[in-house]
BAKOLKE-510496 format. One record per residue (C-alpha): residue number from 1; residue in one letter; chain; x, y, z. Coordinates in nm, 4 decimals, padded with zeros to 6 digits, m for minus. Each point is the difference from the previous one (the first is absolute). Layout:
residues N
r k:NUM&r:a&c:A&c1:X&c2:Y&c3:Z $
...
end
This chain:
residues 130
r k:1&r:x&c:A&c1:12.8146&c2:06.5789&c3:18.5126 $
r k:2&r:x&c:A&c1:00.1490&c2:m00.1651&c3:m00.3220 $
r k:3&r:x&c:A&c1:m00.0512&c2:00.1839&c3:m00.3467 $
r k:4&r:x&c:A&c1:00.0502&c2:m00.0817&c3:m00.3627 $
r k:5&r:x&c:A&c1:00.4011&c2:00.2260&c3:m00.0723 $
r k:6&r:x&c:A&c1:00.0602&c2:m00.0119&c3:m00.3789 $
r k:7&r:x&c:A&c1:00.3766&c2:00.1028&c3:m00.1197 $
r k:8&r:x&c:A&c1:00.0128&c2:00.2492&c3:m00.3134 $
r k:9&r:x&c:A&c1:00.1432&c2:m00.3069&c3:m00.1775 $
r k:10&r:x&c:A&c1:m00.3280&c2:m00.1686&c3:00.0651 $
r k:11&r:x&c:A&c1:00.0767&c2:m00.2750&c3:00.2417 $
r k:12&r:x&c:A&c1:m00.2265&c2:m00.0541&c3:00.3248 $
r k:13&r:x&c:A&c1:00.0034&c2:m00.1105&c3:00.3333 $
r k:14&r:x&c:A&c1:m00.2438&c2:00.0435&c3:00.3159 $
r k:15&r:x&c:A&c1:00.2072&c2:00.1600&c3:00.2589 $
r k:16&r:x&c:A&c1:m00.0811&c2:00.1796&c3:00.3843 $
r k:17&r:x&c:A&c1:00.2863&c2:00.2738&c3:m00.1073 $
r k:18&r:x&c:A&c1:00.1567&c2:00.1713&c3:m00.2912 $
r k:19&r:x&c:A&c1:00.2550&c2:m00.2083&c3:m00.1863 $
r k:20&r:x&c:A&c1:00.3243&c2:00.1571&c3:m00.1463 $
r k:21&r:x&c:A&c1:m00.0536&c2:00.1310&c3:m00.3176 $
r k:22&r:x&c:A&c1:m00.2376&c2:00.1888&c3:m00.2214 $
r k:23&r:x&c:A&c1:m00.3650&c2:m00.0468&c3:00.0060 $
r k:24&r:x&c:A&c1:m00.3690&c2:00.0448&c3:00.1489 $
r k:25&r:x&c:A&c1:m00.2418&c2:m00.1708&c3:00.2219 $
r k:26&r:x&c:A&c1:m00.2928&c2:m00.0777&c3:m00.0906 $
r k:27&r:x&c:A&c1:m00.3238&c2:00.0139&c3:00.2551 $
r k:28&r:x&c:A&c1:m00.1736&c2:m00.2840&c3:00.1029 $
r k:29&r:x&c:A&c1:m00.3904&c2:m00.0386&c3:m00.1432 $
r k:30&r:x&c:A&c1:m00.2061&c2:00.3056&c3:00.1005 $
r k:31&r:x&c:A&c1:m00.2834&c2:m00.2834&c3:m00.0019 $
r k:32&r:x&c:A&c1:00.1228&c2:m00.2834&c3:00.2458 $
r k:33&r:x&c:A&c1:00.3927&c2:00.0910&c3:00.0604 $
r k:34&r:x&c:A&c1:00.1760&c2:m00.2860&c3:m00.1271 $
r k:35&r:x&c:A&c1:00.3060&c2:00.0199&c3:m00.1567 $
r k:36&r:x&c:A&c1:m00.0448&c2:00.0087&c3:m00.3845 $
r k:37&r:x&c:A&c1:00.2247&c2:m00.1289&c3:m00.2833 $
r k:38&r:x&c:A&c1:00.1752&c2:00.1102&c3:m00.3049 $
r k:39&r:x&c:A&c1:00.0133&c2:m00.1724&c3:m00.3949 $
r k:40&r:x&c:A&c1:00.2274&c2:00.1326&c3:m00.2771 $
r k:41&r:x&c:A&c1:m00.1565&c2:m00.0025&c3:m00.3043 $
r k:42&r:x&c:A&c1:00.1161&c2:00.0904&c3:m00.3178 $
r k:43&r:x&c:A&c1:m00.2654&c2:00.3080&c3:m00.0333 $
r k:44&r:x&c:A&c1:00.1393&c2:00.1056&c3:00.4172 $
r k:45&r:x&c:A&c1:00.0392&c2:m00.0717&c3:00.3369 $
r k:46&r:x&c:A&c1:m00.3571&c2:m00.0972&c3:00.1714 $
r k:47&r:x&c:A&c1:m00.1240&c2:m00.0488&c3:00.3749 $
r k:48&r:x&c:A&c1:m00.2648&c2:m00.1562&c3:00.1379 $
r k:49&r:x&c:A&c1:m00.1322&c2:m00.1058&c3:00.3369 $
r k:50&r:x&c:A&c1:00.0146&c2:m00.4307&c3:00.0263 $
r k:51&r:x&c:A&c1:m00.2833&c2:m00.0017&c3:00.2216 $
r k:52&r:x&c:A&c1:m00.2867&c2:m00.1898&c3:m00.1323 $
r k:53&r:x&c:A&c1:m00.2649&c2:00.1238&c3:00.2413 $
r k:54&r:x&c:A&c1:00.0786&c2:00.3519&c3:m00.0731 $
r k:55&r:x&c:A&c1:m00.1888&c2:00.2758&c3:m00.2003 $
r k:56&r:x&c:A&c1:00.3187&c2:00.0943&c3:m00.2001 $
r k:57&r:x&c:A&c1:m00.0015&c2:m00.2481&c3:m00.2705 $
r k:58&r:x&c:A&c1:00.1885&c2:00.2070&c3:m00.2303 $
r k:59&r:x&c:A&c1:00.3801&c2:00.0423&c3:m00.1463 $
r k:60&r:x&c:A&c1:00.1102&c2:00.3730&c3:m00.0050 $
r k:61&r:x&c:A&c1:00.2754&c2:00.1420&c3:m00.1375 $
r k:62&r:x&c:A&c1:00.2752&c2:00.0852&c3:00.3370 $
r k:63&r:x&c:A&c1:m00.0589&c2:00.3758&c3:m00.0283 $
r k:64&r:x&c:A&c1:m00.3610&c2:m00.0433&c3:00.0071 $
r k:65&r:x&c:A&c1:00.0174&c2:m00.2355&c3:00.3211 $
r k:66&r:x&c:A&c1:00.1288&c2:00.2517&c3:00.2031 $
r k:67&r:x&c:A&c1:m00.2013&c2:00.2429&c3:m00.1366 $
r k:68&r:x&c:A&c1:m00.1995&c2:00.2321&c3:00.2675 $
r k:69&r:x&c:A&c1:m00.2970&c2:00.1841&c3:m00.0405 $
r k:70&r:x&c:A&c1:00.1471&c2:00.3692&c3:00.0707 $
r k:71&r:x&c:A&c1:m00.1945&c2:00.2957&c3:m00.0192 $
r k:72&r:x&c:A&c1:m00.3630&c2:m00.1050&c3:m00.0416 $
r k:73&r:x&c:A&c1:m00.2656&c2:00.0941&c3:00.2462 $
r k:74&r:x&c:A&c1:m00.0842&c2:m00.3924&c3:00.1083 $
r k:75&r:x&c:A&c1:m00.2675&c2:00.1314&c3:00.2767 $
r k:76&r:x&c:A&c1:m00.1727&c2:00.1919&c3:m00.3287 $
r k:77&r:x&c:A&c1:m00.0116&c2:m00.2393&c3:m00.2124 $
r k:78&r:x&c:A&c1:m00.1376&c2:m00.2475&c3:00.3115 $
r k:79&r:x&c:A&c1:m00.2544&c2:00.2551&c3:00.0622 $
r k:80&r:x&c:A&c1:m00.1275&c2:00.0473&c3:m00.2990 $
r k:81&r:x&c:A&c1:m00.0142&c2:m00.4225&c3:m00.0416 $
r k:82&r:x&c:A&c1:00.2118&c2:00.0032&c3:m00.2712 $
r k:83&r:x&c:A&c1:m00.1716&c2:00.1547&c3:m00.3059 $
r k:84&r:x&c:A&c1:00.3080&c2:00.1885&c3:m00.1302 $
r k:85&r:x&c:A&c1:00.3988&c2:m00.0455&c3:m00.0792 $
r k:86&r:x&c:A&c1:00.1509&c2:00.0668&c3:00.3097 $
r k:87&r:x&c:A&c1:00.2763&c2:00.1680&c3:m00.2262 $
r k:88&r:x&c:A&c1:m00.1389&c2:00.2494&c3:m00.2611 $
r k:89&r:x&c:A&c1:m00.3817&c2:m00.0356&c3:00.1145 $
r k:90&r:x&c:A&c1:m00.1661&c2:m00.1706&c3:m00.3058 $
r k:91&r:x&c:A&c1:m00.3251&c2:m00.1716&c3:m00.0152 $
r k:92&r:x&c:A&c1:00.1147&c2:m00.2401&c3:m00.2650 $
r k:93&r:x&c:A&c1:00.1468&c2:m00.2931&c3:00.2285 $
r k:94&r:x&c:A&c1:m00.0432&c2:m00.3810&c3:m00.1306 $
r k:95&r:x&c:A&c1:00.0492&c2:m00.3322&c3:00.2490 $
r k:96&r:x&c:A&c1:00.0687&c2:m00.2872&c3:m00.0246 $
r k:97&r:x&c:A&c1:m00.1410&c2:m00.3332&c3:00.1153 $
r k:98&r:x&c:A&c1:m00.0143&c2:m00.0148&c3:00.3805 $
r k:99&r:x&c:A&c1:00.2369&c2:m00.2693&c3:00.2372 $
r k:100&r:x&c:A&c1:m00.0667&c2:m00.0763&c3:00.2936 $
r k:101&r:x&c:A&c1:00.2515&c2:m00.1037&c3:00.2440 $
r k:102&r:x&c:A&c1:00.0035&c2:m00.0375&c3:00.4093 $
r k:103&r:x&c:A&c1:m00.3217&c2:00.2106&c3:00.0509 $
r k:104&r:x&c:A&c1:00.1387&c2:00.2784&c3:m00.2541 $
r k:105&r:x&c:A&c1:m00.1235&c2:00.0307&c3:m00.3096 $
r k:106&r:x&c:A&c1:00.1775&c2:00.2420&c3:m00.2646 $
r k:107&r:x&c:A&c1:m00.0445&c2:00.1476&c3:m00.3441 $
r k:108&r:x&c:A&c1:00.2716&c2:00.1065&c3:m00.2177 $
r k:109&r:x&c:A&c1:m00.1506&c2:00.3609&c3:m00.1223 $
r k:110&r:x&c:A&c1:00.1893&c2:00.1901&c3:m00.2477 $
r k:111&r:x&c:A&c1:m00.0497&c2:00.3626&c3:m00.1600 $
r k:112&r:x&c:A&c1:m00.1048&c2:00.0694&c3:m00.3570 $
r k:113&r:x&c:A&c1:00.1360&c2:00.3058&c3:00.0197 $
r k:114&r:x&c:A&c1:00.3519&c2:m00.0208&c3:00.1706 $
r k:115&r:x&c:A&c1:00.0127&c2:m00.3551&c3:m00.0382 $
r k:116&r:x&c:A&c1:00.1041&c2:m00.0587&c3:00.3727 $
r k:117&r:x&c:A&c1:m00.0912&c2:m00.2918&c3:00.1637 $
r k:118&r:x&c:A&c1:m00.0441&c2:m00.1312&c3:00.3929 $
r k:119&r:x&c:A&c1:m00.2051&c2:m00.2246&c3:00.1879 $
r k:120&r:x&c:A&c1:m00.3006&c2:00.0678&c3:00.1966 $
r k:121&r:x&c:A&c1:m00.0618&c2:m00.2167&c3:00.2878 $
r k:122&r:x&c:A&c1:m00.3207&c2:m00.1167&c3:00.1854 $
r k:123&r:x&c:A&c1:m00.0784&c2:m00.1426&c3:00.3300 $
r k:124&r:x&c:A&c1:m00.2845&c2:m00.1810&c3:00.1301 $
r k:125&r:x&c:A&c1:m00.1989&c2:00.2624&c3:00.2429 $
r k:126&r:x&c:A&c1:m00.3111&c2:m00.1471&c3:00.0648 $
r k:127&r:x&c:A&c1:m00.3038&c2:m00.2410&c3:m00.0433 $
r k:128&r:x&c:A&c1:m00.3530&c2:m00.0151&c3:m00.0664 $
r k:129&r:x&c:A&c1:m00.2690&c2:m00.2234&c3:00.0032 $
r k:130&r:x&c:A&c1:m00.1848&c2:m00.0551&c3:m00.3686 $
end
């Protein structure tokens, strides 16, 4: 599958395999895997995902693209439907507006505390008669 490879001198290219030279590939959008693009700036280096359709409507720096979730409990934090940072445990989260985007929704929440910041998504589970 084709991915975004940026050189460390800051060109790009989508490629199937590793290039010669120095550099890093950057993953496809968690949200609806297209391959996403890069802008040079004069404040850095941002990606973003070209899709229209999709929930990621954003430009993030390229270390925060790649950017994982490591060591948070995600099954915690799912069970107890969200009401704390997954990260230090606060109760002091704000969100933003919701999008909604190919039967997802999602809400940018971010810590008051720690100041970290992720998406929760939704899904459409059910229906009832008003």
């Amino acid at each position: 599958m084709p991915k975004l490879w940026i050189w460390d001198n800051g060109d790009s290219a989508i490629l199937d395999m590793p290039p010669l030279g120095n550099g890093q590939w950057v993953d496809n959008c968690k949200f609806c895997g297209d391959v996403p693009t890069v802008i040079h700036t004069k404040t850095g280096s941002y990606i973003f995902c070209v899709n229209t359709d999709c929930i990621n409507n954003k430009q993030y720096p390229i270390e925060k693209w790649n950017q994982k979730i490591d060591g948070i409990d995600k099954k915690k934090y799912l069970d107890d439907d969200g009401d704390h940072c997954p990260y230090c445990g606060s109760l002091y989260l704000t969100g933003e507006p919701t999008n909604i985007s190919n039967g997802v929704l999602s809400q940018e929440i971010q810590c008051s505390e720690c100041e970290k910041t992720w998406l929760d998504l939704y899904t459409l589970t059910d229906i009832e008669e008003v």
